[in-house]
C-alpha positions, 0 to 999 in steps of 0.5 A: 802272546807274543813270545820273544829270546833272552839271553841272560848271565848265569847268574841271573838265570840261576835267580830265575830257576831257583825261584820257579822251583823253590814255588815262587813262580809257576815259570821262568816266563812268569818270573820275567813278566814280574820283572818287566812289570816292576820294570815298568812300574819303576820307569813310570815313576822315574818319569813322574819324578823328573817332571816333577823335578822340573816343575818345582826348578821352574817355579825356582827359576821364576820366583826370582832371585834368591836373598843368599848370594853364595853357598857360605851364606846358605850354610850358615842361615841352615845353622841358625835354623838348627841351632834356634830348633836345638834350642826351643827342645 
C-alpha cells in the first residue's frame, strides 16, 4: 500500500465523512479508492470514445465528398426524411 496526502475542499470532505459514518464505506480511504476507480473506469471510456470518434471522422474523410454542398441543403434533406417518416404513421 502506497499511502499518499490529499487536500480536499470542506465540501468535499463533509461528502466523504458523511458517507463513512452513514455505513456506505468502512473508510475515507475507501471511499477515495471508489472514486479514483470510477475515475479510472471514466477516463478508459473517454479514451475509447475519441478513437472511436476519430475512426469514423477518418472513413468520413475517405469515403470522399459528400452529395450536399452547404449546411441549407443538409437541413432540409433532414425535413424530407422527417416529413416522409410523419407521414408513413
Amino acid at each position: 500500500v502506497d499511502k499518499i496526502t490529499i487536500a480536499l475542499t470542506p465540501e468535499l470532505s463533509a461528502l466523504v465523512k458523511e458517507s463513512v459514518e452513514q455505513g456506505d464505506y468502512a473508510s475515507t480511504s475507501e471511499v477515495i479508492r471508489d472514486a479514483l476507480r470510477d475515475w479510472k473506469h471514466k477516463r478508459a471510456l473517454q479514451r475509447r470514445e475519441i478513437n472511436e470518434l476519430r475512426l469514423l471522422w477518418d472513413a468520413g474523410v475517405k469515403s470522399g465528398p459528400g452529395r450536399f454542398s452547404d449546411m441549407d441543403e443538409i437541413i432540409q434533406e433532414a425535413r424530407t426524411r422527417f416529413d416522409a417518416g410523419q407521414t408513413e404513421r
